[in-house]
C-alpha positions in Angstrom: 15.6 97.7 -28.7 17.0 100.5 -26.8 20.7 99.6 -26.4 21.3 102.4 -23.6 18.8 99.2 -21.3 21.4 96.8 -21.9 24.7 95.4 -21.1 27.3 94.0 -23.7 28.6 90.4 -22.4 32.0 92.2 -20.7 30.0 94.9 -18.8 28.0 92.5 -17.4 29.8 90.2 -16.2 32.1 92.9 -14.3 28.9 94.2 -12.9 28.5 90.7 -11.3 32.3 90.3 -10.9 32.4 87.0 -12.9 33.8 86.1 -16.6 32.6 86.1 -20.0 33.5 82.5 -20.1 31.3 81.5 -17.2 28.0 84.0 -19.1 28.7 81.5 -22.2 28.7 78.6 -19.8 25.0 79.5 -18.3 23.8 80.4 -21.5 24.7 76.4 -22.9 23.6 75.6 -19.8 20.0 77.1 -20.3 19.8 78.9 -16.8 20.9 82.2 -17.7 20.3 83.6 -21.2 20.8 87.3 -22.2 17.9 89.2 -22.9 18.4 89.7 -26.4 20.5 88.2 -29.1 21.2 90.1 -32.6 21.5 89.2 -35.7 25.6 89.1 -35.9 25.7 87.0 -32.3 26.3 89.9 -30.0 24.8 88.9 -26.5 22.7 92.1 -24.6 21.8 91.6 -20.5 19.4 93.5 -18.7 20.5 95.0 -15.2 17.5 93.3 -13.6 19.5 89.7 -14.7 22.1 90.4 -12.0 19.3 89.5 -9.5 19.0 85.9 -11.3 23.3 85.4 -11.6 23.1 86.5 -8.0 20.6 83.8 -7.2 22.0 81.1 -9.0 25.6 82.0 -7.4 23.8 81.6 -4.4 22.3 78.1 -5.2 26.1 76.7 -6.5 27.6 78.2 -3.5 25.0 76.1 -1.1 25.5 73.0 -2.9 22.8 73.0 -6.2 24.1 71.8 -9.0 23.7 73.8 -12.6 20.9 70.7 -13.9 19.0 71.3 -10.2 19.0 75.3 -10.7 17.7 74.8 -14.3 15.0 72.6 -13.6 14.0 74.5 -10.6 13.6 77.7 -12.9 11.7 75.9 -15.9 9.4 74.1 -13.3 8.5 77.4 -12.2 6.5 75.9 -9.2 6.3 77.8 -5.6 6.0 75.2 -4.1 9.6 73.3 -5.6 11.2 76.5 -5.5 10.4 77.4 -1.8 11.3 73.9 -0.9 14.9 74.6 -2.6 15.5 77.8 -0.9 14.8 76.3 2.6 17.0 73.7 1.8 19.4 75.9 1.0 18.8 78.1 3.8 19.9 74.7 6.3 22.9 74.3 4.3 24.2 77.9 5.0 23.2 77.6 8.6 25.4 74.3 9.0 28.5 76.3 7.5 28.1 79.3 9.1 27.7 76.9 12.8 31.2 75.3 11.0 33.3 78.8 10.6 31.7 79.2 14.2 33.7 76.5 15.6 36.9 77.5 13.3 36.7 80.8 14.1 36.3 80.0 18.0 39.5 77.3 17.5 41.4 80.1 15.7 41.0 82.2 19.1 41.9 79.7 20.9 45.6 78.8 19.1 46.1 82.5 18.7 45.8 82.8 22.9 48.2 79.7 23.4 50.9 81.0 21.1 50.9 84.3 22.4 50.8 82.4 25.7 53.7 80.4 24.5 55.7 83.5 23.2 55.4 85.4 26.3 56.4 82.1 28.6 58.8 82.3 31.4 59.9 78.7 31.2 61.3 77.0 33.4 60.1 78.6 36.6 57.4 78.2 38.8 54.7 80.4 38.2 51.1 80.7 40.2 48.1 81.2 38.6 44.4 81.5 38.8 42.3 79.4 36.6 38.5 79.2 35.4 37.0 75.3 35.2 37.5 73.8 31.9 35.5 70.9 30.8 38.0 68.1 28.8 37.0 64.4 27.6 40.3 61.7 29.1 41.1 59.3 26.8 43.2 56.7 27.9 46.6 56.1 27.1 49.7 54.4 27.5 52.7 55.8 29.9 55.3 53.8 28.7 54.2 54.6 25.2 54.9 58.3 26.2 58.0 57.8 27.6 59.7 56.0 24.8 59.2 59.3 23.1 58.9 57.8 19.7 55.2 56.4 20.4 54.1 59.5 21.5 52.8 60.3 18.4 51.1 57.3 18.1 49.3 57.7 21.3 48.3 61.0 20.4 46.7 60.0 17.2 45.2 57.4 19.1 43.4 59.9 21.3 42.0 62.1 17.9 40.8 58.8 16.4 39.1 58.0 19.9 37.0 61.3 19.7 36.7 61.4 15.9 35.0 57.6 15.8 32.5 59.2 18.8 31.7 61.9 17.0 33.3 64.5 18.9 35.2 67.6 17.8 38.9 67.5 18.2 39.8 71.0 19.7 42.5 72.6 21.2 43.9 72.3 24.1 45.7 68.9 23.5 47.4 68.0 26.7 47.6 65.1 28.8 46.4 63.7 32.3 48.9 62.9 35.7 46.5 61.3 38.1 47.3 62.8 41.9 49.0 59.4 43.0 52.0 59.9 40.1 51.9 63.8 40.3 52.2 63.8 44.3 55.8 62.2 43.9 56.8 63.9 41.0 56.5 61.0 38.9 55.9 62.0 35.1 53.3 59.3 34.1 50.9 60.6 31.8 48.0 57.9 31.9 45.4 60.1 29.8 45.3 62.2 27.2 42.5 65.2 27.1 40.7 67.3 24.7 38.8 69.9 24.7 34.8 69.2 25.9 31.9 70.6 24.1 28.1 70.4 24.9 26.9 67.0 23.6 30.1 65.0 23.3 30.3 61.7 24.7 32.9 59.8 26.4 35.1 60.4 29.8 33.7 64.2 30.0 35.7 65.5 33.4 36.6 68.8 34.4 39.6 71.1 35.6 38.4 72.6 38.7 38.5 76.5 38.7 41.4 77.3 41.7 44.7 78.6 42.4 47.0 76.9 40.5 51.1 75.7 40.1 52.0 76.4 36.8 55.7 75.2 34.8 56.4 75.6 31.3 59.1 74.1 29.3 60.2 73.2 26.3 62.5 69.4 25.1 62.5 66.4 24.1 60.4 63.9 26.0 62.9 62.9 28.5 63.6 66.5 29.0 59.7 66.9 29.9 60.1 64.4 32.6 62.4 65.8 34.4 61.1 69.3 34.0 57.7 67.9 36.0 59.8 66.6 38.5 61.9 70.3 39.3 57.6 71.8 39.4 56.8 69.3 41.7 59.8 70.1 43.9 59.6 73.8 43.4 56.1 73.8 44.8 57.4 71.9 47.9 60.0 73.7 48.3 57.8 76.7 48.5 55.7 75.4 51.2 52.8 74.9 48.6 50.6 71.7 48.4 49.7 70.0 45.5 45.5 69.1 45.2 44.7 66.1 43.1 46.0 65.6 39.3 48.4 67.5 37.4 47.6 68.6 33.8 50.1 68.9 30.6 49.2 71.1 28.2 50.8 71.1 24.6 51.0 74.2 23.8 53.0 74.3 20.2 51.7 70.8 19.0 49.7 72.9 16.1 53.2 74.8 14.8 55.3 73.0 11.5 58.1 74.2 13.7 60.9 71.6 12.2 62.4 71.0 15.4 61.6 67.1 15.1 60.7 65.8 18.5 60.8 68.8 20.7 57.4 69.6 22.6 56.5 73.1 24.6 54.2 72.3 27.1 52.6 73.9 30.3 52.2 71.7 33.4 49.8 73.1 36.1 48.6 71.2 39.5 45.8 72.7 42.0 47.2 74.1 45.1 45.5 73.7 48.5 
């Protein structure tokens, strides 16, 4: 043996940025044995082994277990092998579809806090907005008002979309219809998510328009009221309101430790 063609135990395992302890672990293991053993115990590696670890981390990290790598390699079959890979090769396409979604979800929270930070609240504010496709769940108004059963109502909507499969996505926000919104009555009577291709249930969507838009921040009572000054500001600006009005949490995602204090955004199509 030429010792300059292989790799003491340490070395290798830096070249395939893992541990000595995991090396002894394959080698028990019987899927990954150093190329040569001496007399005293000292364990060699060849460089072409970090091909092998490098599979076999690739097998663990789609979901093979170490028994269902060894048998794959002592079978030595095409066929089994080739049938593992493609396997594998589903798995990693799920996942990445999975960070997709997280990354996409990510984006979206980072636009509605820097949305939220740069707020002017408490003034009316217009708008242009592109359609949005949400899925209505009901809910109840008298729930919402109480304040305290707000939360339950909004769990109430996730566990709606979660039993039909759906993804739970921001925006949360909740549903005015046109005959509460026209008087300035706060009486949220759905609660919305955000609508992907596929999902199933009351699938509507937020007309692209010009739009009223109020943001504020308080308690639920406060929120009330705060729909009631939009409502009037848009009169008194010799604006019309155009069907329902949408509330959009915007900080519901934030550990803020303010107990039951909400930041939302109200908007209502003009005419």
């Amino acid at each position: 043996m030429k010792n300059e063609k292989f790799l003491k135990t340490g070395e290798f395992a830096r070249l395939c940025h893992t541990t000595k302890e995991t090396l002894f672990h394959y080698d028990r293991e019987g899927i990954l044995k150093p190329r040569h053993v001496s007399g005293n115990g000292y364990r060699r590696y060849g460089l072409e082994q970090f091909f092998d670890f490098d599979m076999i981390s690739l097998l663990k990290e789609t979901g093979s277990t170490l028994g269902e790598i060894r048998a794959c390699r002592e079978m030595r079959d095409p066929r089994a092998y080739l049938r593992l890979l493609r396997e594998r090769a589903g798995i990693l396409e799920k996942e990445r579809a999975r960070l997709a979604r997280r990354e996409a979800m990510l984006r979206r929270l980072i636009a509605l806090t820097e949305e939220t930070i740069g707020a002017d609240f408490d003034r009316l504010l217009l708008e242009e907005k592109e359609a949005e496709r949400i899925i209505a769940v009901p809910t109840d108004p008298e729930k919402i008002l109480s304040g305290a059963g707000s939360v339950e109502c909004y769990s109430a909507c996730l566990a709606h979309d979660l039993e039909r499969g759906n993804s739970t996505d921001a925006p949360l926000g909740m549903i005015i219809p046109a005959e509460h919104a026209g008087k300035g009555e706060f009486r949220p009577c759905f609660f919305f998510t955000r609508a992907e291709a596929g999902d199933a249930g009351d699938v509507r969507e937020i007309p692209a328009g010009r739009y009223a838009a109020f943001f504020h921040k308080g308690e639920v009572s406060s929120q009330a009221a705060a729909f009631g000054r939009m409502v009037r500001a848009v009169a008194d600006s010799g604006l019309r309101m155009r069907g329902d009005a949408y509330g959009y949490d915007l900080m519901s995602h934030l550990l803020t430790g303010s107990g039951a204090v909400y930041v939302a955004k109200y908007i209502v199509r003009l005419e």
